[in-house]
N, C-alpha and C positions, 0 to 999 in steps of 0.2 A: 644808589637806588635801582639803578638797571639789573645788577644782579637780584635784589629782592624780586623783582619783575621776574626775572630769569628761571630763579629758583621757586615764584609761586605758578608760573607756565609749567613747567617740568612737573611739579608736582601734580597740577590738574593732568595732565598727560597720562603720566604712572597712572593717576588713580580711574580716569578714564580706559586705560588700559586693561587694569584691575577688574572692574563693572565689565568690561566688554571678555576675558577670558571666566569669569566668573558666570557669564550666559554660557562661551562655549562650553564650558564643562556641564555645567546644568544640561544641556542639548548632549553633548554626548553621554552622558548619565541616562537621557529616554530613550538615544539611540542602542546603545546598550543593551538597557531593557529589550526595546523592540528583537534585539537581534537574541538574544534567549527568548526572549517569545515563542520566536520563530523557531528556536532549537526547540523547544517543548512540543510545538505541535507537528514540527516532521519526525519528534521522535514517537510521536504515540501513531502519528498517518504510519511512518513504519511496521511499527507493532501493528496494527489493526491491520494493514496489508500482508504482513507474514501470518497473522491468524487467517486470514483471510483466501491465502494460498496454500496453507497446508490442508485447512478445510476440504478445499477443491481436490486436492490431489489425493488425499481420503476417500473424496467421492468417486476420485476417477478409478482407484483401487477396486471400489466395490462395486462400482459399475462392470469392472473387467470380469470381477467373478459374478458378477449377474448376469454378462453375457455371455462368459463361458457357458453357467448353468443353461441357459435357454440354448443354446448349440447343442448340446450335449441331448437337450430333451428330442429337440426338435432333429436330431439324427435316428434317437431311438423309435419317434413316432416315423421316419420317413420309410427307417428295415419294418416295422409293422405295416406300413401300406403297400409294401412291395408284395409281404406274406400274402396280406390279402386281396392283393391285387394278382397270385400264383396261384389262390386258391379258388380264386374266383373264375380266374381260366380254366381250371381243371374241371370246377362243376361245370361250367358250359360248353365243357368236351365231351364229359360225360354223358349228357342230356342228349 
Protein backbone atom coordinates (compact mmCIF):
# COMPACT_ATOMS: atom_id res chain seq x y z
CA UNK A 1 0.00 0.00 0.00
CA UNK A 2 2.80 2.45 0.84
CA UNK A 3 4.03 2.34 -2.61
CA UNK A 4 0.50 3.11 -4.18
CA UNK A 5 0.69 6.17 -1.56
CA UNK A 6 4.08 6.77 -2.93
CA UNK A 7 3.30 6.63 -6.53
CA UNK A 8 -0.15 8.69 -6.24
CA UNK A 9 2.32 11.55 -4.17
CA UNK A 10 4.73 11.58 -7.12
CA UNK A 11 2.14 11.81 -9.34
CA UNK A 12 0.32 14.84 -7.62
CA UNK A 13 3.95 16.47 -7.60
CA UNK A 14 4.60 15.93 -11.60
CA UNK A 15 1.33 17.21 -12.27
CA UNK A 16 1.55 20.11 -9.91
CA UNK A 17 4.83 20.69 -11.42
CA UNK A 18 3.24 20.50 -14.84
CA UNK A 19 0.38 23.46 -13.75
CA UNK A 20 3.15 25.46 -12.11
CA UNK A 21 5.78 25.37 -15.54
CA UNK A 22 2.69 25.68 -17.72
CA UNK A 23 2.06 29.49 -15.89
CA UNK A 24 5.88 29.96 -16.45
CA UNK A 25 5.52 29.64 -19.92
CA UNK A 26 2.32 31.34 -20.23
CA UNK A 27 4.23 34.34 -18.32
CA UNK A 28 7.14 34.14 -20.58
CA UNK A 29 4.85 33.98 -23.72
CA UNK A 30 3.66 38.09 -22.33
CA UNK A 31 7.12 38.66 -21.41
CA UNK A 32 7.98 37.86 -24.79
CA UNK A 33 5.50 39.94 -26.19
CA UNK A 34 6.31 42.82 -24.00
CA UNK A 35 9.84 42.59 -25.09
CA UNK A 36 8.83 43.03 -28.98
CA UNK A 37 6.61 45.47 -28.01
CA UNK A 38 9.19 47.24 -27.05
CA UNK A 39 11.47 46.45 -30.15
CA UNK A 40 8.59 47.87 -32.31
CA UNK A 41 8.45 51.07 -30.63
CA UNK A 42 12.22 51.85 -30.31
CA UNK A 43 12.32 50.85 -33.79
CA UNK A 44 9.76 53.34 -35.18
CA UNK A 45 11.22 56.25 -32.00
CA UNK A 46 14.31 55.60 -34.16
CA UNK A 47 12.82 56.19 -37.56
CA UNK A 48 10.89 59.24 -36.33
CA UNK A 49 14.26 60.47 -34.76
CA UNK A 50 16.32 59.98 -37.94
CA UNK A 51 13.50 61.80 -39.94
CA UNK A 52 13.58 64.07 -37.50
CA UNK A 53 17.44 64.88 -37.74
CA UNK A 54 17.96 64.94 -41.17
CA UNK A 55 14.99 67.47 -41.23
CA UNK A 56 17.18 69.66 -39.11
CA UNK A 57 20.12 69.43 -40.94
CA UNK A 58 18.22 70.36 -44.05
CA UNK A 59 17.34 73.23 -42.30
CA UNK A 60 20.69 73.98 -41.03
CA UNK A 61 21.84 73.69 -44.80
CA UNK A 62 19.56 76.32 -46.01
CA UNK A 63 19.94 78.43 -43.29
CA UNK A 64 23.66 78.54 -44.19
CA UNK A 65 22.84 79.72 -47.68
CA UNK A 66 20.33 82.08 -46.28
CA UNK A 67 22.81 83.60 -44.42
CA UNK A 68 25.43 83.46 -46.81
CA UNK A 69 22.83 85.45 -49.02
CA UNK A 70 22.19 88.17 -46.40
CA UNK A 71 26.15 88.77 -45.95
CA UNK A 72 26.62 89.09 -49.20
CA UNK A 73 23.56 91.67 -49.52
CA UNK A 74 24.52 93.38 -46.63
CA UNK A 75 28.40 93.85 -47.76
CA UNK A 76 27.08 95.11 -51.03
CA UNK A 77 24.60 97.76 -49.39
CA UNK A 78 27.66 98.58 -46.75
CA UNK A 79 30.36 99.52 -50.39
CA UNK A 80 26.93 101.71 -51.37
CA UNK A 81 27.05 103.73 -48.11
CA UNK A 82 30.67 104.37 -48.13
CA UNK A 83 29.79 105.78 -52.08
CA UNK A 84 27.61 107.83 -50.47
CA UNK A 85 28.92 108.66 -47.63
CA UNK A 86 32.30 109.97 -50.47
CA UNK A 87 29.94 111.80 -52.14
CA UNK A 88 28.38 113.35 -49.62
CA UNK A 89 31.72 114.80 -48.39
CA UNK A 90 32.64 115.99 -51.57
CA UNK A 91 29.27 117.96 -52.04
CA UNK A 92 30.02 119.63 -48.57
CA UNK A 93 33.55 120.53 -49.78
CA UNK A 94 32.24 121.83 -52.67
CA UNK A 95 29.62 124.22 -51.04
Amino acid sequence: MENDKFQEFIGDQFAKMFQEMQKVSGELQKVKDDVQGVKDIQLRMENDLNNKVGKVCEFIEVQRDVNKEIVERLERIEVKIEVLQLETAHIRRVK
